[in-house]
C-alpha positions as CSV (number, residue, x, y, z in Angstrom):
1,X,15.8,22.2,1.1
2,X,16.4,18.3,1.8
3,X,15.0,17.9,-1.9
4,X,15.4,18.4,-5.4
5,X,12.8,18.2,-8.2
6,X,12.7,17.4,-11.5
7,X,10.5,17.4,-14.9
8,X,11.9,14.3,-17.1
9,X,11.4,13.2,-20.8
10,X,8.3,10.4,-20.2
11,X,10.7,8.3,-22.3
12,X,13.8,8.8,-19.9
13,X,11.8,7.9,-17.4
14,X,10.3,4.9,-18.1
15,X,14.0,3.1,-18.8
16,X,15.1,3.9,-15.7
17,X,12.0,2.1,-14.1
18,X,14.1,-0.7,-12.6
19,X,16.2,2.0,-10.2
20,X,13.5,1.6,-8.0
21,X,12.0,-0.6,-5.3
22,X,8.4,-0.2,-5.4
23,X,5.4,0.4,-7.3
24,X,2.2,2.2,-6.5
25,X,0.1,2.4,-9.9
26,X,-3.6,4.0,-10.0
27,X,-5.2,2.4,-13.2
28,X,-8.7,2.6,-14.4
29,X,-9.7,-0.8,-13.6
30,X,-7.4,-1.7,-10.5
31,X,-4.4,-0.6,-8.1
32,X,-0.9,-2.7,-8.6
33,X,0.8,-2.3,-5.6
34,X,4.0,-4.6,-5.4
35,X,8.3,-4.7,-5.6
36,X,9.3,-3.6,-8.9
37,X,11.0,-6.9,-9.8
38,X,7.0,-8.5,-9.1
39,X,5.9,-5.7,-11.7
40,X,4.3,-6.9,-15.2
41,X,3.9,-4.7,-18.0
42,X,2.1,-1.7,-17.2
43,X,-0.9,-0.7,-19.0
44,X,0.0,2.6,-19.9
45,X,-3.5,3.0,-21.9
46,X,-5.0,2.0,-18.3
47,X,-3.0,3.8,-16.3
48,X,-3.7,6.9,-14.4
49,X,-0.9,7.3,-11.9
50,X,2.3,5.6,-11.2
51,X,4.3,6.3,-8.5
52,X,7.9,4.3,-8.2
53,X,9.7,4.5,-5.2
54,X,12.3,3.9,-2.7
55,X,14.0,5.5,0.1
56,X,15.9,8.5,-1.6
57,X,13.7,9.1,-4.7
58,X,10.3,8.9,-6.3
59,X,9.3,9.2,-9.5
60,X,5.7,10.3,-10.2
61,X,4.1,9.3,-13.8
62,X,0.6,11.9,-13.7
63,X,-0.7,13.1,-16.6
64,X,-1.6,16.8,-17.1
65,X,-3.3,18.5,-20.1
66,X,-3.9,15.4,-22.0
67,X,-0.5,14.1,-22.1
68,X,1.7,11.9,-19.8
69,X,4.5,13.9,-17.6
70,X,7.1,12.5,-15.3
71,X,8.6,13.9,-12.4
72,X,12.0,12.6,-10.7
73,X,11.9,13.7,-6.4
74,X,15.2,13.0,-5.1
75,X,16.1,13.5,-1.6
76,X,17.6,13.0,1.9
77,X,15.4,12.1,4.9
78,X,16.6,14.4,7.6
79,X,15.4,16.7,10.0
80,X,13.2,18.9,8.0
81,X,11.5,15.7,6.8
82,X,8.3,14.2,8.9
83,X,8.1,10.8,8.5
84,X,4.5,9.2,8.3
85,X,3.3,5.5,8.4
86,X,-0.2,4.8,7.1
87,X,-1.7,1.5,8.0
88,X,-2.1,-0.7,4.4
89,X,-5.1,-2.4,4.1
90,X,-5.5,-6.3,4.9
91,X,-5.0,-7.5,0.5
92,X,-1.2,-5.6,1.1
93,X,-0.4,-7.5,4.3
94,X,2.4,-9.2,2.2
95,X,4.0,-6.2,1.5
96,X,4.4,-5.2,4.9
97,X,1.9,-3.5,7.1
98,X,2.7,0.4,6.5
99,X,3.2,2.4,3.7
100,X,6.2,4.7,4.8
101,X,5.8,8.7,3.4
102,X,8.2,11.7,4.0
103,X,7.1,14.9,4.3
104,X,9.4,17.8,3.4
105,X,8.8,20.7,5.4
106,X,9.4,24.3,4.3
107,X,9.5,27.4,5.8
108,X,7.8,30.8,5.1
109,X,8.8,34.7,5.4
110,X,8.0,34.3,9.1
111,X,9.9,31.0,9.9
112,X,6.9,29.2,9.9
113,X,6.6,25.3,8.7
114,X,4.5,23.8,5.7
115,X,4.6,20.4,4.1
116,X,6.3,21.6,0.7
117,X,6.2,17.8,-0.6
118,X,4.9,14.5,0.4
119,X,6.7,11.1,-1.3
120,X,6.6,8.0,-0.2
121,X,9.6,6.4,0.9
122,X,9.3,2.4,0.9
123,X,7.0,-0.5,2.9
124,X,7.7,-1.4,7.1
């Protein structure tokens, strides 16, 4: 496994916000996609996902059962990773044009692949 997961303290997490290069947050009212050094304050109230990222780590803000959990992905890209780029849409051309996302692959009793975890990975 090219990977390692991990459940974090929401509060942990959110101080170590500026270890990362990019920002992906679902809210109710819009989508903030930009650098993290372009990133207001987040709405917390307003937000439904986050999802902070660079090229060896992710860390994914969701919440689950009424309360707000963090989860810190860190991890090499190597040769059980497939690497995906998705096209952005026109209002992110500034960013770059593709959204870059590694997919870990895992193997079953008989040796056969699966995508054990997607996370994206940083802007081209």
């Amino acid at each position: 496994m090219s990977y390692i997961v991990e459940r974090i303290d929401m509060n942990e997490a959110l101080k170590d916000i500026s270890a990362y290069e990019y920002a992906l947050i679902y809210g109710m009212s819009r989508i903030v996609f930009c650098k993290i050094e372009e990133l207001s304050q987040i709405n917390w109230d307003e937000c439904l996902e986050a999802r902070l990222f660079d090229n060896t780590k992710e860390l994914h803000i969701y919440e689950q059962d009424n309360r707000r959990c963090a989860v810190k992905i860190t991890g090499m890209i190597d040769e059980n990773c497939l690497m995906k780029k998705f096209v952005l849409q026109d209002y992110y051309f500034g960013k770059g044009k593709y959204l870059c996302v590694c997919e870990h692959l895992g193997y079953d009793e008989d040796g056969q692949a699966f995508v054990a975890l997607t996370r994206l990975t940083g802007i081209a």
